[in-house]
Backbone as ProteinMPNN parsed JSONL, in Angstrom:
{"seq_chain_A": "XXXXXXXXXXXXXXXXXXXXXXXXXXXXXXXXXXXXXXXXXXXXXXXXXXXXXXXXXXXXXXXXXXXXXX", "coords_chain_A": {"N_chain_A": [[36.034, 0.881, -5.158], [32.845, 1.645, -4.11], [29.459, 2.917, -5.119], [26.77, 4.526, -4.232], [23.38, 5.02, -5.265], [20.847, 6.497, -6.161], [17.381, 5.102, -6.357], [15.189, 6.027, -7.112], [12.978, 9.267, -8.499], [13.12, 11.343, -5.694], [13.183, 12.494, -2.422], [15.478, 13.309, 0.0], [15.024, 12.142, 3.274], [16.151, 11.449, 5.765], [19.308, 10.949, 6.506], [21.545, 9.049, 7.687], [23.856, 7.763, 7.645], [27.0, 8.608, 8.302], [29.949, 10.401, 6.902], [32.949, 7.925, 7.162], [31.553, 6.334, 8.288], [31.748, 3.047, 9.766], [30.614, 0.369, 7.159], [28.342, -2.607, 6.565], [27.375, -5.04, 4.161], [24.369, -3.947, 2.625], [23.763, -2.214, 4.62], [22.071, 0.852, 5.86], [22.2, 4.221, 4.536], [20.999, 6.102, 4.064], [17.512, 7.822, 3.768], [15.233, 7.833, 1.575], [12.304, 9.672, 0.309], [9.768, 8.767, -1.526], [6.526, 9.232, -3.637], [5.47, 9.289, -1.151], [6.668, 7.348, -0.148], [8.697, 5.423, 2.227], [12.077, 4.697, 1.051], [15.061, 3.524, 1.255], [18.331, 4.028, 0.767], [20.604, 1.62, 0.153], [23.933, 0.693, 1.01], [26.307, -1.602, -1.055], [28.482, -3.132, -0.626], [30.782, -3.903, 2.003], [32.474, -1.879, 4.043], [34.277, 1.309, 4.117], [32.262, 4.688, 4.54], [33.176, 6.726, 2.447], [32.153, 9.122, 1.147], [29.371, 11.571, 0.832], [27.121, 13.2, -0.772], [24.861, 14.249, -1.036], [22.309, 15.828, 1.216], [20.012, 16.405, 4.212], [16.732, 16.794, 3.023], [17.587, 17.303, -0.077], [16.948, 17.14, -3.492], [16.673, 14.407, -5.282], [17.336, 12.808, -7.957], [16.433, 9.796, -10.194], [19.065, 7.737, -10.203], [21.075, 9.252, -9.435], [23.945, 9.822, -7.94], [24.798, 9.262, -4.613], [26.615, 8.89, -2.815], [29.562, 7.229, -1.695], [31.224, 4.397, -1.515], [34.064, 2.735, 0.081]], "CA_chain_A": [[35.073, 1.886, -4.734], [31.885, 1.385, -4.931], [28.871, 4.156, -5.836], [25.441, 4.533, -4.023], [22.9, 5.144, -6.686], [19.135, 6.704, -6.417], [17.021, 4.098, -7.499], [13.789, 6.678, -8.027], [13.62, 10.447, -8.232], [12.823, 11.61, -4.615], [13.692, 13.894, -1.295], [16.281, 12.722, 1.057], [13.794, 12.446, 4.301], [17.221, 11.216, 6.534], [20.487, 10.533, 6.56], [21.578, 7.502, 8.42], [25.341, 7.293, 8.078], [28.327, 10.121, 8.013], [31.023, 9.937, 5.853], [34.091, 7.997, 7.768], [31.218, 5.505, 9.187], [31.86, 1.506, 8.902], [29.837, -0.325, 6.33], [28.506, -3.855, 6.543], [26.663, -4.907, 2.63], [22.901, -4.069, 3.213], [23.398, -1.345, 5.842], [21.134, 1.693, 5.0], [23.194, 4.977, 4.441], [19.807, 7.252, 3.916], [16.279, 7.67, 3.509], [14.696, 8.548, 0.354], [10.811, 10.27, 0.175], [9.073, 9.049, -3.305], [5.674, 9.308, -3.652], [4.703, 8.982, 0.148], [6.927, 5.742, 0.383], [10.46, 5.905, 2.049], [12.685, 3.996, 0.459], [16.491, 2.817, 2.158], [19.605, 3.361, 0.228], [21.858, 1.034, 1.194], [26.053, -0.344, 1.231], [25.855, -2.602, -1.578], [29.47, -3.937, -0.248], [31.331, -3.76, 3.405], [33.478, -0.738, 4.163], [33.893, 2.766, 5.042], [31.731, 5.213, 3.702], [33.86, 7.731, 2.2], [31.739, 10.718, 0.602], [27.971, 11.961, 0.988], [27.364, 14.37, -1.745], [23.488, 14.786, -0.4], [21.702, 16.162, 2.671], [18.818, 16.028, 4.387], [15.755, 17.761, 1.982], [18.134, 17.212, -1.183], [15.824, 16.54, -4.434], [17.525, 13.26, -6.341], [16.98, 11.925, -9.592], [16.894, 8.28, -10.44], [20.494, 7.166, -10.791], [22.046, 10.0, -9.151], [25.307, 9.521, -7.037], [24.566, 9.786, -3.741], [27.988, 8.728, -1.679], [31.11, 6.259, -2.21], [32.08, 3.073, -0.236], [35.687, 1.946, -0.422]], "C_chain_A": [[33.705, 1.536, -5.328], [30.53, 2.896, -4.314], [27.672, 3.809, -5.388], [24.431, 5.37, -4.608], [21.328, 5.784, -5.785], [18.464, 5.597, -6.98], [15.667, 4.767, -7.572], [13.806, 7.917, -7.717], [12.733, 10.302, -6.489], [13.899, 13.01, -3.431], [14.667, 12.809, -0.767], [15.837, 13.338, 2.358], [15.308, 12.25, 5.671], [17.891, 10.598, 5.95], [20.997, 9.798, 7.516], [23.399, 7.517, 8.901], [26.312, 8.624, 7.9], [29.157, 9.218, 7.473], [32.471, 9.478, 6.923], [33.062, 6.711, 8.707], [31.609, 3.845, 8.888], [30.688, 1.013, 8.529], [29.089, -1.612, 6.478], [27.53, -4.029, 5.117], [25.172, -5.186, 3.075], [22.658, -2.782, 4.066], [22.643, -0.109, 5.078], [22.135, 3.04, 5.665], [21.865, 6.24, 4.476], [18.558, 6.72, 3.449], [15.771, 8.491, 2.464], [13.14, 8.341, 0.475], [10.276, 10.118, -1.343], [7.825, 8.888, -3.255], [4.966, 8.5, -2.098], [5.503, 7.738, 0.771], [8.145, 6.625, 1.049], [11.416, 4.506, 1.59], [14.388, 4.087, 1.106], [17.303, 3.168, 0.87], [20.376, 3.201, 0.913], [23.292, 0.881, 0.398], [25.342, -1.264, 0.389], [27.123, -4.011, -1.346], [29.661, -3.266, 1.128], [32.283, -2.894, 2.323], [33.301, 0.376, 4.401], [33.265, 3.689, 3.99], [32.769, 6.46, 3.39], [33.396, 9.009, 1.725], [30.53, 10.332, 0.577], [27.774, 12.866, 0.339], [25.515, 14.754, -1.474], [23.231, 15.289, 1.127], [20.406, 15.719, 2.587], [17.994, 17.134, 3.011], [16.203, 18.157, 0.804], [16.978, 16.502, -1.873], [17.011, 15.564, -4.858], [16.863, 13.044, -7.269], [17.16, 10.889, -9.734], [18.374, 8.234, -11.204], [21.54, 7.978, -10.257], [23.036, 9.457, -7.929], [24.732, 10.153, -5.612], [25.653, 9.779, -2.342], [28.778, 7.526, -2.112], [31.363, 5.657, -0.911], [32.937, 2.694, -0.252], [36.237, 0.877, 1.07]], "O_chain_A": [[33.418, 1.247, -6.49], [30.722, 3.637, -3.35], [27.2, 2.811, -5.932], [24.618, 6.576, -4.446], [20.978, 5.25, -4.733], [18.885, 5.109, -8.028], [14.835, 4.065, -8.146], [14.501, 8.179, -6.735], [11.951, 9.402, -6.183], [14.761, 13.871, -3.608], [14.612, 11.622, -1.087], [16.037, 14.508, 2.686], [15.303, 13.136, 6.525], [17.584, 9.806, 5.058], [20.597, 10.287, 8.572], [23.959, 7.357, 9.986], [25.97, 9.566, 7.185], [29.233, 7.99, 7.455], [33.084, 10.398, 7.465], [33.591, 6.157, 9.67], [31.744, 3.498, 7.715], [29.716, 1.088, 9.281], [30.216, -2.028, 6.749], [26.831, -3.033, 4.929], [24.76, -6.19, 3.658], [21.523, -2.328, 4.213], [22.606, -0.071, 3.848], [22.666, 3.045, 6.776], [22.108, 7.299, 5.053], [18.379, 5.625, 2.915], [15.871, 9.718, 2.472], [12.644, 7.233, 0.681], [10.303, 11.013, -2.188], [7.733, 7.95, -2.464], [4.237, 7.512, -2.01], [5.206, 7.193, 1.833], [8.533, 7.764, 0.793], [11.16, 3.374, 2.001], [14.652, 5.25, 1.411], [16.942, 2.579, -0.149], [20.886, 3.841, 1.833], [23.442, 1.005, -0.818], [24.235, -1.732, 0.653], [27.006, -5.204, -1.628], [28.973, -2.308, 1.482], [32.646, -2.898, 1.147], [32.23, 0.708, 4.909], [33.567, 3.607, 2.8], [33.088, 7.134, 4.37], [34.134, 9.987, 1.848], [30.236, 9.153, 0.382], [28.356, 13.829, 0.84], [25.157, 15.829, -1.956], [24.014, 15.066, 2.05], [19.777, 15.098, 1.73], [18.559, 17.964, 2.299], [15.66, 19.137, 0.293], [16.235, 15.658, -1.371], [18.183, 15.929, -4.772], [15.636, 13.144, -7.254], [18.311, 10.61, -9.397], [18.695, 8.565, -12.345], [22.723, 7.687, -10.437], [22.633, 8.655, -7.086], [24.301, 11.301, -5.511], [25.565, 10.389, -1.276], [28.343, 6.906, -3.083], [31.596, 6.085, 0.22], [32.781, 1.694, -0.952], [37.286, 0.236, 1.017]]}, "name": "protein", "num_of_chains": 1, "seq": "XXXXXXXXXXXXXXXXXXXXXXXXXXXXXXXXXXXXXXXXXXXXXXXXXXXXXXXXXXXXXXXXXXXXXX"}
């Protein structure tokens, strides 16, 4: 299992993938809002996304958990 991370605090501007979608390593799972930029988190491996613990207009924190790839 692997763990998609915040990498700066921000909004979640969109959501890209549902939980149950297939993976490929790189694919972008959501859109994060930090100071005017948007920023991609992506699949850092292939596979199915299994949990989304954000929405859209969720605040994040750098480092926070934002969904699980297995």
């Amino acid at each position: 299992m692997a763990e998609i991370r915040a990498e700066m605090v921000g909004t979640v501007l969109e959501v890209v993938a549902e939980p149950g979608a297939a993976l490929a390593a790189g694919d972008t799972v959501l859109i994060l809002e930090s100071m005017k930029m948007e920023l991609p988190a992506v699949s850092e491996k292939a596979g199915t996304l299994t949990s989304l613990v954000v929405a859209k207009g969720d605040r994040v924190q750098q480092g926070d958990v934002l969904g699980t790839v297995e």
